[in-house]
C-alpha positions in Angstrom: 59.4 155.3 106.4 57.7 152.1 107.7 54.3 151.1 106.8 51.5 153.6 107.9 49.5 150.2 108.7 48.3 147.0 107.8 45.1 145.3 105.5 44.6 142.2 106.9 42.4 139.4 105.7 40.6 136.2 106.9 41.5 133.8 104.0 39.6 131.4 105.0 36.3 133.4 105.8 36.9 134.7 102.1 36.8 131.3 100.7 34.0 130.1 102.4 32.5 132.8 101.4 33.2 133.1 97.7 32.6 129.8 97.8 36.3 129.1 95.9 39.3 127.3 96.9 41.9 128.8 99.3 44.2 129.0 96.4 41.8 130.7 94.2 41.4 133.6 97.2 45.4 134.3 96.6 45.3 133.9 93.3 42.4 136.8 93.5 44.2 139.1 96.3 47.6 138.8 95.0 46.5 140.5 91.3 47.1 144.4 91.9 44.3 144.7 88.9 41.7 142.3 90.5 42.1 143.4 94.2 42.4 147.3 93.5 38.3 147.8 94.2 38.4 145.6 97.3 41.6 147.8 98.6 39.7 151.1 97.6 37.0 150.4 99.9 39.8 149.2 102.9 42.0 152.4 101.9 38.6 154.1 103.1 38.6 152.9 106.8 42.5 153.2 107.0 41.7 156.9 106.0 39.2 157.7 109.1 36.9 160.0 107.5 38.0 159.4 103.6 34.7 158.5 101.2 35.3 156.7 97.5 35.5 159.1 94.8 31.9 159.4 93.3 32.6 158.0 90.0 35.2 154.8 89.1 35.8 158.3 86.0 37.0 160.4 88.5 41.0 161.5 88.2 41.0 159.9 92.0 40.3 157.2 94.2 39.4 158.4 97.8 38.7 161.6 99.2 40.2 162.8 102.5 38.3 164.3 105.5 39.8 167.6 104.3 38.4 167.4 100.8 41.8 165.8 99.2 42.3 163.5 96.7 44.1 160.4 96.9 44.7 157.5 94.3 45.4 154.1 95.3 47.9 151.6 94.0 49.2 148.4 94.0 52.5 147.1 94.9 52.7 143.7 92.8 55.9 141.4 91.7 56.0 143.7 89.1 55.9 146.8 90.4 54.1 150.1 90.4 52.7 152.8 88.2 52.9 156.5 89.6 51.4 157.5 86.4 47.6 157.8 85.6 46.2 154.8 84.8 45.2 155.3 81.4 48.4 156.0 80.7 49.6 151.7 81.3 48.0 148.7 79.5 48.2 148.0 75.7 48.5 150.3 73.0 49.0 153.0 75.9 51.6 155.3 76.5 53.4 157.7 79.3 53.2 161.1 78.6 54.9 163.4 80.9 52.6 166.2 81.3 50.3 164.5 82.3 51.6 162.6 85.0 52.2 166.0 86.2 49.2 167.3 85.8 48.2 164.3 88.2 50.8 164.8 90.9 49.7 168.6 90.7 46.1 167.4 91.7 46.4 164.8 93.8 47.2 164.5 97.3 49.1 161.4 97.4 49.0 157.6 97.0 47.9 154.8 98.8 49.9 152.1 98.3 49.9 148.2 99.3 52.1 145.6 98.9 49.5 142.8 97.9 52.1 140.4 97.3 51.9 140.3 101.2 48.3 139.2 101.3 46.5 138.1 103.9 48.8 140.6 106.1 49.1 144.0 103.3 51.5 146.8 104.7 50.2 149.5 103.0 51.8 153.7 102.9 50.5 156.9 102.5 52.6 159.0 100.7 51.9 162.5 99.9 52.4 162.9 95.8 56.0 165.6 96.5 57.1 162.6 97.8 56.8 160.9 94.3 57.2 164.7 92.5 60.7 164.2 94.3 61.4 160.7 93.0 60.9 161.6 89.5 63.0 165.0 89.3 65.6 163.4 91.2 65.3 160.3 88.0 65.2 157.5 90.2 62.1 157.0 88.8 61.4 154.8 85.5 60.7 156.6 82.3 57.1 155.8 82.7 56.8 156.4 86.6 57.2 152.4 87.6 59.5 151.3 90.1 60.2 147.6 90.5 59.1 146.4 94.2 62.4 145.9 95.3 63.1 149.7 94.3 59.8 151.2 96.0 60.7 149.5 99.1 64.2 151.1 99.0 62.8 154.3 98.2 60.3 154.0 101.0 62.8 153.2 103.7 65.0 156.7 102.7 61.3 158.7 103.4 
């Protein structure tokens, strides 16, 4: 599967903006943890009729037109989570069930390659897509996937 689209981004409006170096604006837009609220709210118009979830609590990131629930992710140089977020960081860890529990309740992910920035393909993938992945182990124990191995993955969809 190709990309379902593109983010793209003026660098150089952003900077002049900010009021912070060119290099500051990658720096920014290339950190998956950063940029995440910024692609929330673009994942929103590349979803026609998709609204934010109504709390940054919520077990989601966007709704759909048809009342769905989506989460968003970032594809970094390191990779990407499938799992809740509270599941990755420090002194966190990956508990099975509930990554379920997520995949269960969740539409699918929106995910973009920010390593691309200014020019971001981003997919939508519906979450069997991922259920599939992890019964079929390819998969890391924890749900990441180095970038190299999503975009394989991707191109088999």
């Amino acid at each position: 599967m190709g990309p379902s689209g593109w983010l793209t981004f003026d660098v150089n409006a952003i900077a002049d903006a900010l009021e912070i170096s060119v290099d500051d604006v990658q720096t920014f837009f290339t950190d998956g943890r950063r940029v995440s609220f910024l692609i929330e709210r673009r994942a929103v118009e590349a979803m026609p009729g998709s609204e934010l979830a109504p709390s940054e609590g919520a077990g989601f990131d966007l709704i759909d037109s048809e009342g769905g629930y989506w989460e968003v992710r970032s594809l970094t140089r390191g990779g990407i989570y499938f799992c809740p977020s509270y599941m990755v960081g420090s002194g966190r860890s990956f508990e099975e069930g509930g990554f379920l529990d997520k995949l269960e309740n969740i539409d699918g992910y929106f995910v973009t390659d920010v390593t691309q920035f200014p020019e971001m393909p981003y997919w939508i993938i519906e979450s069997n897509i991922v259920e599939n992945w992890w019964n079929e182990g390819v998969l890391g124990s924890s749900s990441k996937v180095s970038k190299s191995k999503f975009l394989n993955l991707i191109d088999d969809v």
